[in-house]
Every structure is written in C-alpha cells, then in structure tokens.
DRENVOVEX-141436 format. One record per residue: x, y, z of N, C-alpha, C in turn; residue in three letters. Coordinates in steps of 0.2 Angstrom, whole numbers, padded with zeros to 4 digits, always signed. Layout:
<nodes>
XYZXYZXYZala...
</nodes>
This chain:
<nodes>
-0028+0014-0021-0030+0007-0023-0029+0002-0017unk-0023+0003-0015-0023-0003-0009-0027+0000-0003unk-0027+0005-0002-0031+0005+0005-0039+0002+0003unk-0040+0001-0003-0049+0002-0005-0048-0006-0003unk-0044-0011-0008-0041-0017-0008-0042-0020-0001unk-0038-0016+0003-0037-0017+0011-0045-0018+0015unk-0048-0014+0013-0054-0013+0016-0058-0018+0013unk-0060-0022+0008-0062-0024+0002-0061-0032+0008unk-0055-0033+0009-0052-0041+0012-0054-0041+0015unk-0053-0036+0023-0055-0035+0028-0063-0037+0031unk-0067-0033+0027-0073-0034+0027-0075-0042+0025unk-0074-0044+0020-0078-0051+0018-0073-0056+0023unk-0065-0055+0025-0064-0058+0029-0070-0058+0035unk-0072-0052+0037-0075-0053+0045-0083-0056+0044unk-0084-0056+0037-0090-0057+0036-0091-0065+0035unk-0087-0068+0033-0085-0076+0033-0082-0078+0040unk-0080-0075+0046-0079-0076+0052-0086-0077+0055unk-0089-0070+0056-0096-0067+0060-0102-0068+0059unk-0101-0067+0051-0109-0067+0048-0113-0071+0047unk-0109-0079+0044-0111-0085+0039-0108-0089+0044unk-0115-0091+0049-0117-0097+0051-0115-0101+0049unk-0118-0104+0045-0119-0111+0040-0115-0111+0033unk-0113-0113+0031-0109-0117+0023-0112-0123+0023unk-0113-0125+0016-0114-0130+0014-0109-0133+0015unk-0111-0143+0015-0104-0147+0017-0101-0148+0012unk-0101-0147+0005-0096-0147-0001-0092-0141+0000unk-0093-0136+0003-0088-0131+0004-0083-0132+0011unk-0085-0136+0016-0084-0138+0021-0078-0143+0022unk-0081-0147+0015-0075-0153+0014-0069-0151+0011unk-0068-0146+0008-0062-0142+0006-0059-0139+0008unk-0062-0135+0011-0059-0128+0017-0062-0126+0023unk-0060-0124+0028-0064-0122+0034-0063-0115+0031unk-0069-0112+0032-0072-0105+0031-0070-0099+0035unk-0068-0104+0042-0064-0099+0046-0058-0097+0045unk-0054-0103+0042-0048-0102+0043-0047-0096+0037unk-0050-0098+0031-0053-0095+0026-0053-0088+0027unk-0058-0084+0031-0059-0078+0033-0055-0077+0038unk-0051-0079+0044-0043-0075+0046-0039-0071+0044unk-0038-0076+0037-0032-0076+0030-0034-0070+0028unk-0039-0069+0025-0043-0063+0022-0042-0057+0027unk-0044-0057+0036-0043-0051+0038-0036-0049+0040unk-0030-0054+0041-0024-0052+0042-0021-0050+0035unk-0024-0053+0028-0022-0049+0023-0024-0040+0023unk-0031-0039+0023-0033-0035+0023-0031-0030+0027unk-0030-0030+0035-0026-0028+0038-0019-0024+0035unk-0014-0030+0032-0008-0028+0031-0008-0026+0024unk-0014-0027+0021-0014-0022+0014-0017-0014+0017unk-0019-0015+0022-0023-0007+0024-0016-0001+0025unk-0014-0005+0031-0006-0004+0033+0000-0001+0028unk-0002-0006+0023+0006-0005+0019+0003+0002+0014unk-0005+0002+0011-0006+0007+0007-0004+0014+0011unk-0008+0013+0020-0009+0020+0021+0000+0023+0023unk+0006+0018+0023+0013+0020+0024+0013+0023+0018unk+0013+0020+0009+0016+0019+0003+0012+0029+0004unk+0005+0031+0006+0004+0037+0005+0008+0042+0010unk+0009+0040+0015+0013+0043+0020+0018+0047+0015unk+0024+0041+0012+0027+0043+0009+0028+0047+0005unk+0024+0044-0001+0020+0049-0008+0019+0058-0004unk+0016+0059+0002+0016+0065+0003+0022+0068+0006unk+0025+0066+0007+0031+0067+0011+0036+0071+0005unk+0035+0071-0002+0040+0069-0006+0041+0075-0009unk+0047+0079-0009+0048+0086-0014+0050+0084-0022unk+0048+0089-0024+0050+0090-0032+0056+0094-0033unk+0059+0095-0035+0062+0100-0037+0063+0103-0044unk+0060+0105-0048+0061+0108-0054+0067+0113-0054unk+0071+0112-0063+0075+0117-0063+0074+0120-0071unk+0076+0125-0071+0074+0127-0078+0082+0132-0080unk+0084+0130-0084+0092+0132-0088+0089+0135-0094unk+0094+0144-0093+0092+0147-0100+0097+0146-0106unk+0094+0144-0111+0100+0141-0117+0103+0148-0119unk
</nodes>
C-alpha cells in the first residue's frame, strides 16, 4: 500500500509542477501550486522509499515454528 500511495503523490505532484499551466486566481491567492506540487513529489518519493525498505525487510524475515508432543 505505500509503494501504490508513493506513486499515487509522486505523479499528481509532477502533474501540478509540469502539466497545469494555468490555475485560476482564487486558488492562486491561497497557495502556489508549485510549491504545492514539490511537497507532493518529495512526499511521494519518501513514501516510495520507506514502502520499498518496510518490504525489503518483510522478506528478509524467518519463522520459526515449533511443534511439542504432549
């Protein structure tokens, strides 16, 4: 789920950097859209990052079962 997440930020970040020319001036006056889209792709970056580590580990990981005869 975070790698999907990761990806998810990543894109609408680059797509409010690259894509979208224009904003209306009421969204303008609020926020700058670029700064806006950064945030989203230095998140999505560090959510792609921290998922693809968290599965690193999950595979990495033994079980051990033990079975005792009564």
């Amino acid at each position: 789920m975070g790698i999907g997440i990761g990806i998810l930020l990543l894109v609408i970040g680059l797509i409010l950097l690259f894509a979208i020319k224009e904003f209306p001036q009421s969204v303008q006056d609020v926020v700058d859209p670029a700064t806006v889209g950064w945030i989203l792709v230095i998140a999505g970056v560090l959510a792609l990052v921290l998922g693809l580590v968290m599965n690193n580990q999950r595979s990495r990981t033994t079980h051990v079962e033990e079975r005792r005869e009564l």
